[in-house]
C-alpha positions as CSV (number, residue, x, y, z in Angstrom):
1,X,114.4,135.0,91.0
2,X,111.7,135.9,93.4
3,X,109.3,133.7,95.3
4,X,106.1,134.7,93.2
5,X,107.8,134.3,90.2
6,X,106.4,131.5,89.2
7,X,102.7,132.3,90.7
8,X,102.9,135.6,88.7
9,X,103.1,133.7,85.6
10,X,100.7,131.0,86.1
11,X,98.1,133.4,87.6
12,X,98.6,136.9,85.4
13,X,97.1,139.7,86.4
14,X,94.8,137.6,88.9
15,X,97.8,137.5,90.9
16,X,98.1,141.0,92.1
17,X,94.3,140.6,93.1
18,X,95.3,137.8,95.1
19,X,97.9,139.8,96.9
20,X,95.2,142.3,97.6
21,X,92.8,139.9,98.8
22,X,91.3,139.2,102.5
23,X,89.7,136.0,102.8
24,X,88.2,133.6,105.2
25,X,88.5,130.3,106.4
26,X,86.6,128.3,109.1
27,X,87.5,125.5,110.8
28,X,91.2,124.6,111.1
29,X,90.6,120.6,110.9
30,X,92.0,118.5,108.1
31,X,90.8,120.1,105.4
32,X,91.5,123.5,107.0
33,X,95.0,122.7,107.6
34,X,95.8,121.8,104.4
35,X,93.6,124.9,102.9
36,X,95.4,127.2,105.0
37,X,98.9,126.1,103.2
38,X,97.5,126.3,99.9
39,X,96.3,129.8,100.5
40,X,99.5,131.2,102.1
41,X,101.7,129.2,99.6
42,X,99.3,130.7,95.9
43,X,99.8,134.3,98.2
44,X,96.4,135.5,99.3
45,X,97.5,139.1,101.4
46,X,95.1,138.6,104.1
47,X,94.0,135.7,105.6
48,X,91.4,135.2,108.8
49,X,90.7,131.9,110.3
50,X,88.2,130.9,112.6
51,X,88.0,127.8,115.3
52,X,86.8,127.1,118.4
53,X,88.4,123.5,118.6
54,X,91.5,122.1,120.4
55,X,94.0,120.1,119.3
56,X,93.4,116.0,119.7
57,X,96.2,113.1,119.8
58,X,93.9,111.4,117.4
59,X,94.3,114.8,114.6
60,X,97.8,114.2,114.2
61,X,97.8,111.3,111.3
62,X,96.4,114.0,108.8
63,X,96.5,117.8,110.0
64,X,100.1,118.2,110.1
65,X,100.4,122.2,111.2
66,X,100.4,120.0,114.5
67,X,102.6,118.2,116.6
68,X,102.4,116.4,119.9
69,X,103.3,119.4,121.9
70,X,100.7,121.1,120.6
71,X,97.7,118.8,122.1
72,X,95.5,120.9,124.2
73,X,96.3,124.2,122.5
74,X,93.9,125.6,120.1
75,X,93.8,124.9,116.2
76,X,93.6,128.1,115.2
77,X,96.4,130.1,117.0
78,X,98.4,126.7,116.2
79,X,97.6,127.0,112.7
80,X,98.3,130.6,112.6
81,X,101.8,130.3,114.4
82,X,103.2,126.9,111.7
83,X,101.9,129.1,108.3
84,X,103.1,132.0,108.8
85,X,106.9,130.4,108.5
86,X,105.8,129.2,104.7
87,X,105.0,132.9,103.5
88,X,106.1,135.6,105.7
89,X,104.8,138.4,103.5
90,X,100.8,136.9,104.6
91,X,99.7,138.5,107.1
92,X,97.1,135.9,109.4
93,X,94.8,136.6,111.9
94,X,93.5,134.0,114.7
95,X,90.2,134.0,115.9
96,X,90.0,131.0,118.7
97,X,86.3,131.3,119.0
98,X,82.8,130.2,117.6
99,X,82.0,131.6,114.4
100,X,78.7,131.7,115.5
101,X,80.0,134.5,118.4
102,X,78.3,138.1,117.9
103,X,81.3,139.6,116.9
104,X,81.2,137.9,113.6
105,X,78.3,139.7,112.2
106,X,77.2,140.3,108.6
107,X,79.2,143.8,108.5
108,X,82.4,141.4,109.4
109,X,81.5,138.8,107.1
110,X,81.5,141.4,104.3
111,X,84.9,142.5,104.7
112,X,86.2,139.4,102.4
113,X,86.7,138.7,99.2
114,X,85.4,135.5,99.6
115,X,84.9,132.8,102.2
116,X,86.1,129.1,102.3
117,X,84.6,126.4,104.8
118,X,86.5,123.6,105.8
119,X,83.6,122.5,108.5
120,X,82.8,119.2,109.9
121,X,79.6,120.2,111.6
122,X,76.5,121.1,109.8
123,X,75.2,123.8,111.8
124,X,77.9,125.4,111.7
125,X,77.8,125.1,108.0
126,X,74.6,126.3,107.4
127,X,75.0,129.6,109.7
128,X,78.2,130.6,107.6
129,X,75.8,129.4,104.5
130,X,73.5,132.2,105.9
131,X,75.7,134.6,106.9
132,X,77.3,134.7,103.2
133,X,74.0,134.5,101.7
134,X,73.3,138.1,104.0
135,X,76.4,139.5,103.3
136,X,76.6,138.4,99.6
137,X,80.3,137.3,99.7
138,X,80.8,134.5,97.9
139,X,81.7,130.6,99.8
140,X,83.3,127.8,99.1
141,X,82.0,124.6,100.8
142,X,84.2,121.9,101.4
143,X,83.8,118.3,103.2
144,X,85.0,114.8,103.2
145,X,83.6,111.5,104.7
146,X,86.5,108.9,103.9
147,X,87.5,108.7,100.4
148,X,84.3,110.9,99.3
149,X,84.4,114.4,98.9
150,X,82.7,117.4,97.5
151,X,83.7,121.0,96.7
152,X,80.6,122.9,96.3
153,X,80.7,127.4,94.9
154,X,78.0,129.3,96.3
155,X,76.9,132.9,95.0
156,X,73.7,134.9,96.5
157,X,71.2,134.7,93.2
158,X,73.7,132.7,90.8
159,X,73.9,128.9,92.4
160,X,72.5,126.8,94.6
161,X,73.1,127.2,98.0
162,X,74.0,124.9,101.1
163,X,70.5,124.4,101.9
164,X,68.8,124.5,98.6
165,X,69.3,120.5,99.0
166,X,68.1,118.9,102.2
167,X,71.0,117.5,104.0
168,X,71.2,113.8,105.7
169,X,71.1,114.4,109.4
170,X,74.5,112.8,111.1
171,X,73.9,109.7,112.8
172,X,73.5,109.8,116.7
173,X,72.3,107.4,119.3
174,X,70.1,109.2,122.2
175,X,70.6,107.7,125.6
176,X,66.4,106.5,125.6
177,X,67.0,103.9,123.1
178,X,70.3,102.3,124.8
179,X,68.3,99.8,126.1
180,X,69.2,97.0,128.7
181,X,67.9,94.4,126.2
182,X,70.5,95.5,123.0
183,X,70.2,94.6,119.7
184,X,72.7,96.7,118.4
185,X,76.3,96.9,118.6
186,X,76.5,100.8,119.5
187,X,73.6,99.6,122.7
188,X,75.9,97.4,124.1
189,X,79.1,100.1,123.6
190,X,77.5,102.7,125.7
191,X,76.3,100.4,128.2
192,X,79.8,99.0,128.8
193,X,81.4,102.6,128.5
194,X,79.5,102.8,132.0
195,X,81.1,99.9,133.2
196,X,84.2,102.2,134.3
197,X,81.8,103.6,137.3
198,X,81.4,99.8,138.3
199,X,85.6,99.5,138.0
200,X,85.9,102.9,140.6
201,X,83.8,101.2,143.3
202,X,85.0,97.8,143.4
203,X,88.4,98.6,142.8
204,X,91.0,97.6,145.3
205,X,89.0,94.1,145.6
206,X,91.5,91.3,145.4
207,X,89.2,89.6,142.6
208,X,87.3,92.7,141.4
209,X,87.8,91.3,137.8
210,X,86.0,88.5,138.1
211,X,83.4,90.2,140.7
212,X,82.5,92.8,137.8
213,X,82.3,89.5,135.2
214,X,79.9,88.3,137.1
215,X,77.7,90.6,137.8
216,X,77.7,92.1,134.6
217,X,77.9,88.9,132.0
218,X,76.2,86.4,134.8
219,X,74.0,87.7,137.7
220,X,72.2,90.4,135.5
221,X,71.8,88.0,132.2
222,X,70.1,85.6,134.6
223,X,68.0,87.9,136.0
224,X,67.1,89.0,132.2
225,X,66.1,85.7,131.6
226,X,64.0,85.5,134.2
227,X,61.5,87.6,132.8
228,X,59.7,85.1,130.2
229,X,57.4,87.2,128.5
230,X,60.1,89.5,126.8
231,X,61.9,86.2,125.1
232,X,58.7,85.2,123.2
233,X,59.5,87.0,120.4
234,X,63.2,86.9,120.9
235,X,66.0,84.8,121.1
236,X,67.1,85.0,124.9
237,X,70.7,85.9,126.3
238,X,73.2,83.4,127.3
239,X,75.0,83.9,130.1
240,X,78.9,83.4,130.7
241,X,80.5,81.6,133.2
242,X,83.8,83.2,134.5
243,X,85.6,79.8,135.1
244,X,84.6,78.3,132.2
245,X,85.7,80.5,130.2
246,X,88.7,81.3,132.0
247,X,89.9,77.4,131.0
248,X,89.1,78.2,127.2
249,X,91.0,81.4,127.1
250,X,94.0,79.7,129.0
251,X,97.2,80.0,127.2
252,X,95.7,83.3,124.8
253,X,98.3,85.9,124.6
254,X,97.6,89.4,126.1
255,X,98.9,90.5,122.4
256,X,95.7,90.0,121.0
257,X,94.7,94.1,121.8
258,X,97.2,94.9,119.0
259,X,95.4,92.9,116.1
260,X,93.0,96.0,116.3
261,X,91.6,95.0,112.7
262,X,90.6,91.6,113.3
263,X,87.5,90.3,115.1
264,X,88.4,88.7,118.5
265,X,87.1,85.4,119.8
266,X,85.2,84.9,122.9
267,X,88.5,83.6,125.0
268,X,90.3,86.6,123.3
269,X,87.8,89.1,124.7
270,X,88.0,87.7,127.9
271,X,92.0,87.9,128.0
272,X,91.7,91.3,126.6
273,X,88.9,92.3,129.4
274,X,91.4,90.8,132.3
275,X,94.0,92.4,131.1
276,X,92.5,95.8,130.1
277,X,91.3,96.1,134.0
278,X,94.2,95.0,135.4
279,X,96.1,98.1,133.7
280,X,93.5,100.8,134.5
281,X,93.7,99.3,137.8
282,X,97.2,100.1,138.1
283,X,95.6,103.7,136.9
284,X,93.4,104.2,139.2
285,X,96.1,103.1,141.9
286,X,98.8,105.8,141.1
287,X,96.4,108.2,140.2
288,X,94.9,107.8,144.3
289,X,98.2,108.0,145.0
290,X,99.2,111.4,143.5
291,X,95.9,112.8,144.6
292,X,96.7,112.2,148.4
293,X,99.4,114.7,147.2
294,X,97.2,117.1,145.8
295,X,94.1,116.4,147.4
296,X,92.1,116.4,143.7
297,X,90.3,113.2,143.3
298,X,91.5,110.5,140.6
299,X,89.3,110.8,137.6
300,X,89.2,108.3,135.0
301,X,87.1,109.2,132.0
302,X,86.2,107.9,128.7
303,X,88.3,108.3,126.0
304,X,88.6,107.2,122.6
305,X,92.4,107.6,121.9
306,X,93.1,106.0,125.3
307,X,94.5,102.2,124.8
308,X,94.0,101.4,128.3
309,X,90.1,102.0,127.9
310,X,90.0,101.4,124.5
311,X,90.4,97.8,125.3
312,X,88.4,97.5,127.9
313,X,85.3,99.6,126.2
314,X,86.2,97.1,122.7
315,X,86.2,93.3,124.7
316,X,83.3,94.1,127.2
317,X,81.0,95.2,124.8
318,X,82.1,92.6,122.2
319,X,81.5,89.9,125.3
320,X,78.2,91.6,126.1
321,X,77.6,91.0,122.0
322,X,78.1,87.0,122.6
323,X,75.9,87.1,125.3
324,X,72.9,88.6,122.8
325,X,73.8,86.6,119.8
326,X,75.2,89.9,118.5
327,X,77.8,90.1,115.6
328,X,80.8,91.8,117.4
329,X,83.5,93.9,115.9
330,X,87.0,95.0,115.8
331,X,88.9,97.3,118.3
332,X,88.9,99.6,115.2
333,X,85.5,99.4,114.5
334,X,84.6,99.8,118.1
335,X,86.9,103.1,118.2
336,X,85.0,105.0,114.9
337,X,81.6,103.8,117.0
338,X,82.8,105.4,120.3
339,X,83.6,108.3,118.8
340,X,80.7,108.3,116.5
341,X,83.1,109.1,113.8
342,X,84.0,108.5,109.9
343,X,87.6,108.2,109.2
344,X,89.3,111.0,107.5
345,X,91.9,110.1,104.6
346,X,94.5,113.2,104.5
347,X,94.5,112.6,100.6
348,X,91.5,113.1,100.4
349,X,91.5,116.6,102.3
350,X,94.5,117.4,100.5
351,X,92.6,117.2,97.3
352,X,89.8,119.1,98.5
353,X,91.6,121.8,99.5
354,X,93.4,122.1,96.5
355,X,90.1,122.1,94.3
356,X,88.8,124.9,96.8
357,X,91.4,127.3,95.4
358,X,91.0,126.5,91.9
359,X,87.5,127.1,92.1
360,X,88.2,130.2,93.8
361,X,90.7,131.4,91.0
362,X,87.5,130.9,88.8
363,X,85.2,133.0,91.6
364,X,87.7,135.9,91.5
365,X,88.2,136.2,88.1
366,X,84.0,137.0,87.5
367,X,84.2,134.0,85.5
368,X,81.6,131.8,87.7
369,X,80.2,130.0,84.6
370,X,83.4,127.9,84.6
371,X,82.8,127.0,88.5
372,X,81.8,123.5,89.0
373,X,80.4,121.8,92.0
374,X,82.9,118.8,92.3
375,X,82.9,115.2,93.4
376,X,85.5,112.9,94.8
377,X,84.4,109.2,94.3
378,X,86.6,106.1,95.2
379,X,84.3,103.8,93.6
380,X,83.8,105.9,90.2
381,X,85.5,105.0,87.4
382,X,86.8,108.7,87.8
383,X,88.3,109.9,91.1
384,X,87.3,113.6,90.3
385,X,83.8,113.8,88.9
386,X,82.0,117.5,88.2
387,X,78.5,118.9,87.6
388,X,77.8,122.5,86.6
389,X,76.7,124.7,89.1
390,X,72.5,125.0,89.5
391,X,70.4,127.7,89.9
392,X,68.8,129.0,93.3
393,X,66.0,126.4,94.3
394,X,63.0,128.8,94.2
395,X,61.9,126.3,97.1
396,X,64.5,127.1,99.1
397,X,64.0,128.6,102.6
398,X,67.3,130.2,103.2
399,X,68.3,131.2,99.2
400,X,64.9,131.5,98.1
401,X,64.4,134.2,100.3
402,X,64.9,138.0,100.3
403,X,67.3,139.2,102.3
404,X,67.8,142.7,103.9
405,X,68.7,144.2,106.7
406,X,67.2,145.9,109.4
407,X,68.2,148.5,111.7
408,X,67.1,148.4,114.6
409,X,67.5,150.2,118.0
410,X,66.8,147.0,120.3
411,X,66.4,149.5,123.4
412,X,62.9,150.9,122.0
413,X,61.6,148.8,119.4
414,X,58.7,146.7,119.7
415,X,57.3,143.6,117.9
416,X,54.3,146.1,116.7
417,X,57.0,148.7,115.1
418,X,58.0,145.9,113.0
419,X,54.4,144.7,112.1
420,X,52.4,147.9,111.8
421,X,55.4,150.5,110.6
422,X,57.4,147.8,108.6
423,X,55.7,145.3,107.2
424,X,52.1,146.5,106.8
425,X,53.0,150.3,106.0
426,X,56.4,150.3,104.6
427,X,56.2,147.0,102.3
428,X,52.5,146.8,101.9
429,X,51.8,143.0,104.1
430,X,48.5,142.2,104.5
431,X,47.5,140.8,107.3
432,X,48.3,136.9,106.8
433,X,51.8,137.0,107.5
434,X,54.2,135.4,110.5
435,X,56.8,136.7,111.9
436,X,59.6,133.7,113.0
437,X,62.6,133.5,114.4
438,X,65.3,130.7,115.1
439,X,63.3,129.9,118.8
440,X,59.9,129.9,116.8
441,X,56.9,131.8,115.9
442,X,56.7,135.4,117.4
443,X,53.6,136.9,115.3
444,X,50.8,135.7,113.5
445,X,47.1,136.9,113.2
446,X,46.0,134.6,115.9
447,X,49.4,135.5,117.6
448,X,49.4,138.9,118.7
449,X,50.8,138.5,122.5
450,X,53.9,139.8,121.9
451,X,53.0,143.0,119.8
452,X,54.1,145.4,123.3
453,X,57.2,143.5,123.7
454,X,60.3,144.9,122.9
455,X,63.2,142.9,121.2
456,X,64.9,142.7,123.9
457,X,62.3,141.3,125.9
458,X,62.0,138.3,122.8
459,X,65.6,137.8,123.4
460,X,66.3,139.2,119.5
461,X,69.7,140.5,119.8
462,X,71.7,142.1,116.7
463,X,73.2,139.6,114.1
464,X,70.1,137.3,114.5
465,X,67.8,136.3,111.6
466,X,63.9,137.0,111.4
467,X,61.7,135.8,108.6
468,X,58.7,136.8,107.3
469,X,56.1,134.7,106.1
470,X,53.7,135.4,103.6
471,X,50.3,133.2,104.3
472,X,48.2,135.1,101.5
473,X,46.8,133.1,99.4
474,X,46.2,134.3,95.9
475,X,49.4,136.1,95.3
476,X,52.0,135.0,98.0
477,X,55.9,136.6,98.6
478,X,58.4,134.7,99.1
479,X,60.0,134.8,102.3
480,X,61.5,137.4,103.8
481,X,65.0,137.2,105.4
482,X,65.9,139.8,108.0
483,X,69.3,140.0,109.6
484,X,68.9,142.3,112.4
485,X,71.6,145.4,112.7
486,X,71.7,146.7,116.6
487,X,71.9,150.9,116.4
488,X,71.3,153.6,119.0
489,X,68.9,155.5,117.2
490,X,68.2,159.5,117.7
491,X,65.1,159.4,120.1
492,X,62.7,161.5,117.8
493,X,63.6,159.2,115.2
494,X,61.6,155.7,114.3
495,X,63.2,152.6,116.1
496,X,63.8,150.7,113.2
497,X,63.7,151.2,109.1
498,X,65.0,149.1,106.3
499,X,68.3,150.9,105.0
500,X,67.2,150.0,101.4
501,X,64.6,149.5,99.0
502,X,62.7,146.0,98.5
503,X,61.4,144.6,95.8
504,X,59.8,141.1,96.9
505,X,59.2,139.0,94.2
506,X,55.8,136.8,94.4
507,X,55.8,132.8,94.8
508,X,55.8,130.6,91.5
509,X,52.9,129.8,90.5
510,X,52.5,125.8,90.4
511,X,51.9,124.1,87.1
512,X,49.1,123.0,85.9
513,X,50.5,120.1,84.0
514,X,48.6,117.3,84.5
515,X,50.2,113.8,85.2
516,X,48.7,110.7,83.5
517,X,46.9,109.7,86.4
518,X,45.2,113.4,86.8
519,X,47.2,113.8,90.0
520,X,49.3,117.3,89.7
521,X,52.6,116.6,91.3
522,X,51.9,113.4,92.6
523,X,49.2,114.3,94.9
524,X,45.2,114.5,94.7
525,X,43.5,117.8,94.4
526,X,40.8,117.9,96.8
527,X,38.3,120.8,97.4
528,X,37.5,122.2,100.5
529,X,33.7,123.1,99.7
530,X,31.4,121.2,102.2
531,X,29.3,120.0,99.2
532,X,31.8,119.3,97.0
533,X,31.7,115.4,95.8
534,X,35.1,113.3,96.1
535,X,33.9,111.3,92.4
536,X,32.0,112.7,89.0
537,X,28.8,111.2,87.9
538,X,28.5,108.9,84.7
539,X,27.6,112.1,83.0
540,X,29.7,114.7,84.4
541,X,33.0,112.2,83.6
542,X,31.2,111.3,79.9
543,X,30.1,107.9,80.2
544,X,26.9,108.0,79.9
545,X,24.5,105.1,81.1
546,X,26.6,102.1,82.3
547,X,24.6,99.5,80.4
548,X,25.5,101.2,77.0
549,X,29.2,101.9,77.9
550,X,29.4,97.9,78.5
551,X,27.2,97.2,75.5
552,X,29.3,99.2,73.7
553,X,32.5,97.2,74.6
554,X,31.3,94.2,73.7
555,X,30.2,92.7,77.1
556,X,27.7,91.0,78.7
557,X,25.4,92.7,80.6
558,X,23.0,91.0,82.9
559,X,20.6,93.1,85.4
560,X,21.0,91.4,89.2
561,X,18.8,88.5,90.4
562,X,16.3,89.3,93.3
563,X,17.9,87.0,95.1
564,X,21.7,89.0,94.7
565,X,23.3,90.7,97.8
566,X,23.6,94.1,96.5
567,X,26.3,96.4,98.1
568,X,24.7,100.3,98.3
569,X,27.1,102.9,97.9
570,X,26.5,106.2,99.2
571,X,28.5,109.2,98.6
572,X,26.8,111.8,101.3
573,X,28.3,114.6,100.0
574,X,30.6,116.0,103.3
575,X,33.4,113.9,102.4
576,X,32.3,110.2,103.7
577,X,31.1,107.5,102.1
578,X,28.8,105.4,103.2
579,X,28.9,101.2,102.3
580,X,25.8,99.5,103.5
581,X,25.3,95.7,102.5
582,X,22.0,94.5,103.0
C-alpha cells in the first residue's frame, strides 16, 4: 500500500490537484514549522518558503524542525533540509531572504496556487496582503498570541482582506518616555538593561558590587529627592542602604533565580543582584582573557535567553521598583517584557496550521462559500469558534481599490507621462486627483514640482505601489492601486501604458438615512456657505411664535420684568455667536 493511499481517498480527485500544486509559505516560525509538515505530509508538489530570520535558543520549546545545533543558521534552509526527509517526492525551495526583496514581485507571486502566511510581523503581513491582492492569488492568514488564534481566507473581490479591519498597533516603548523618574515596570527594565555599561567600567574593583549599589539605588535616589518640586504631586523614592540590606538578606539562598514564576522579595533581589554580578564578572574576566589571545575586545551584550543577565536585568530593575513604590515582577515576567514578547503555545500553532490547510482544501476546490474565518479562544465556551467570511470593505484602502499594473520603462518616464498620458488622457482624471506613494504625496494640483522628474529620480523602482486619488467631488473613483512593472521599452514607443483595460467603479454614495438626533452618521452636517446660519428660526423649524408654543403646552408664560438681566443672543451669521449680558 502506497504512502498516498490513504490521502487519495480522503481528498478524491482534489488530490491529484494537490500534487500539481505550487504554493507559498512565509515565515518559517512556529506556526510555519508546523505548516510546512502539514503541507509536505497532505502532498502539495511544490512548495516555496520564505524567511529572513535565524534560528534562537529561545525557538526550540515549540518549532521543532530545529535543534540546538542549528542556532545561528537560518529558518528557512533549516526548515527546508528536516521536511524534505518526511516526503521525499516534495520538491522545496528555500528563500533565506526578505519577502519584501525585489525579486519577489507580483509576476513571482502569481506563480502559486495559493499563499499561506505564518507571519509574526505586521508589515510584513500587510505587504504579502498586498502583493496577493495585485497578483490575485488567493492567502491564507494565520497568527497566534498565546492561546488565541485566528485563521483568516482572503480572495481579491470575494472577502475581506487583511486591512479591510484596522489592526492594533504592537506595543513598544520609545527610548523618550524611559524616564529617570519611572512609573512603570518596562521604565525601570530598560534603565537597568544599561546598568551592564556601568558593570564594564567598574569591573575588576574589589567591591564593584556594592560601588554600583550605591550609586545606582543610593547616591542617585538622593540626589532625585533633592529636587522638591517634582515630589509635590508624587510619592518620592526611597533609597536603599547596601548594609542594611545586606543583614536582611543574610542567610537567602542564591537558589532563589530558579523560582522564575514567583515574585522575589527585597533581600531576595538583593542576593540575586550579588550573585548575578559576581557571575558575569567571572564573564567579563575570561572573556579579557581570551581576547588578549585574539586581540577582539570582550563584549557582553543584552540578552534575553541569557541566565547570567537575565538575573541581573530581573533583580535590579525589580530593586529599582522598591525604590519607586513600584509593583515588581517575576523573572518570567521580566523576560516576555525584555523581549517585548507574547508567549507562544505550540498547541496552539499546531492547530492553526492545521486549520490553514483545511481551509485551503476549501479554496482549491472553488468552493469558497464553505471558507470560514476562524477563531481559537481559551476562554470560550468553544475552543474553535467560526464566522463566515465578509465581503470587501468598500472603505478599504488596500481591497477597496483598483488594482492594475503598469508598465513602465523607469529610464525615460516622467511623473507628467503618468499624469497627462495616463491618468487625464487614457482614463479620463480630471484634474483633482493625487498621485501617492509609500514615502508620500508625489502630485497634486497645488503639487506639480515633480512633473519633469523621472521615476527614477522619485526613487519609484519596479514592484513598488502608487495610488491614485480621486479628490472630485460630485462623482468620486475609488482609489487606484498601481503596482509598477520595470520594462525597457522600444524608444519610439510611449514610456509607460496600462497593459489592460479599466473600469473604475465610482465611490458609494453615503446614505441619507437620518439618525434620531438628525445627525447622519454620528456627525453634524454643517454648510460651508459664509451666510449660512448654524440654527433655523421659530418659523423655518415650525414653531411658530414662542408664547403660543408654550401656551399651547399648558405653561405659564410671563413677559420679563424691567428690572430682569436679560442675556442677548446673537447669531452673526459667519459662524459665531455672539452672548452679550447686559
Amino acid at each position: 500500500m502506497g504512502r498516498e493511499h490513504y490521502s487519495k481517498q480522503s481528498l478524491g480527485v482534489l488530490h491529484g490537484r494537490i500534487k500539481q500544486s505550487r504554493v507559498l509559505m512565509v515565515g518559517a516560525g512556529g506556526i510555519g514549522c508546523e505548516l510546512l509538515k502539514n503541507l509536505v505530509l497532505t502532498g502539495f508538489g511544490e512548495i516555496h518558503i520564505v524567511d529572513l530570520d535565524t534560528i534562537d535558543l529561545s525557538n526550540l520549546n515549540r518549532q521543532f524542525l530545529f535543534r540546538h545545533e542549528h542556532i545561528k543558521k537560518s529558518k528557512a534552509l533549516v526548515a527546508k533540509e528536516t521536511a524534505e526527509r518526511f516526503n521525499p517526492y516534495v520538491k522545496i525551495e528555500a528563500h533565506h531572504a526578505n519577502v519584501k526583496d525585489p525579486q519577489f514581485n507580483v509576476e513571482w507571486f502569481q506563480t502559486f496556487a495559493i499563499v499561506f502566511n505564518a507571519l509574526d510581523n505586521l508589515d510584513a503581513r500587510r505587504h504579502v496582503n498586498r502583493m496577493c491582492l495585485a497578483a490575485d492569488v488567493p492567502l491564507i492568514e494565520s497568527g497566534t498570541t498565546g492561546f488565541n488564534g485566528q485563521v483568516q481566507v482572503i480572495k481579491k473581490g470575494k472577502t475581506e482582506c487583511y486591512d479591510c479591519n484596522p489592526k492594533e498597533v504592537p506595543k513598544s516603548f520609545p527610548v523618550c518616555t524611559i524616564r529617570s523618574t519611572p512609573t512603570r515596570e518596562i521604565e525601570t527594565l530598560r534603565q537597568e538593561s544599561q546598568a551592564l555599561k556601568q558593570i564594564r567600567q567598574s569591573m575588576g574593583s574589589e567591591d564593584f558590587a556594592s560601588y554600583i549599589f550605591r550609586k545606582v539605588y543610593h547616591d542617585d535616589i538622593n540626589r532625585l529627592r533633592s529636587m522638591e518640586d517634582m515630589w509635590k504631586t508624587r510619592k518620592a523614592p526611597s533609597a536603599l542602604d547596601f548594609d542594611e540590606v545586606s543583614k536582611e538578606a543574610h542567610g537567602i539562598s542564591i537558589s532563589t533565580a530558579q523560582r522564575d514564576q514567583a515574585t522575589w522579595t527585597l533581600a531576595e533581589n538583593f542576593t540575586v543582584f550579588l550573585d548575578s554580578l559576581q557571575r558575569l564578572s567571572n564573564r567579563q574576566k575570561d572573556a579579557q582573557l581570551q581576547a588578549n589571545d585574539t586581540g577582539a575586545p570582550p563584549i557582553l551584550t543584552f540578552d534575553k535567553d541569557d541566565e547570567d543577565i537575565l538575573d541581573f536585568v530581573t533583580a535590579s530593575a525589580n530593586l529599582r521598583s522598591i525604590v519607586f513604590s513600584i509593583e515588581t515582577k517575576s523573572k518570567f515576567d521580566i523576560k516576555q517584557m525584555a523581549g517585548n514578547i507574547i508567549p507562544a503555545i505550540a498547541t496552539t500553532n499546531a492547530m492553526a496550521a492545521g486549520l490553514c490547510v483545511l481551509q485551503a482544501f476549501k479554496v482549491m476546490r472553488d468552493n469558497l462559500s464553505k471558507a470560514k474565518m476562524v477563531f481559537l479562544e481559551r476562554s470560550a465556551v468553544r475552543v474553535i469558534n467560526t464566522d463566515t467570511l465578509k465581503p470587501p470593505n468598500p472603505e478599504c484602502n488596500v481591497c477597496g481599490n483598483t488594482q492594475s499594473r503598469l508598465v513602465v520603462d523607469t529610464a525615460r518616464a516622467t511623473l507628467n507621462d503618468l499624469v497627462e498620458d495616463v491618468l487625464k488622457l487614457q482614463l479620463g482624471y480630471g484634474k483633482e486627483f493625487t498621485v501617492n506613494n509609500e514615502i508620500g504625496t508625489l502630485y497634486d494640483p497645488e503639487l506639480d514640482d515633480n512633473l519633469s522628474k523621472k521615476f527614477t529620480d522619485l526613487g519609484i523602482k519596479a514592484d513598488s505601489f502608487l495610488t491614485v486619488v480621486d479628490d472630485d467631488e460630485d462623482n468620486p473613483r475609488v482609489n487606484l492601486s498601481l503596482s509598477i512593472s520595470a520594462k525597457t521599452l522600444p524608444e519610439h514607443s510611449k514610456p509607460m501604458f496600462i497593459p489592460e483595460k479599466l473600469d473604475i467603479a465610482r465611490k458609494p454614495k453615503p446614505s441619507n438615512k437620518n439618525l434620531p438626533n438628525g445627525n447622519w452618521n454620528g456627525t453634524v452636517a454643517l454648510s460651508n456657505g459664509a451666510n449660512s446660519k448654524r440654527k433655523r428660526s421659530t418659523g423655518e423649524a415650525g414653531l411658530g411664535d414662542v408664547t403660543d408654543q408654550i401656551k399651547k403646552r399648558g405653561k405659564v408664560y410671563e413677559k420679563p420684568s424691567k428690572d430682569e438681566d436679560l442675556i442677548h443672543v446673537e447669531d452673526t451669521g459667519d459662524g459665531a455667536i455672539v452672548i452679550e449680558d447686559d
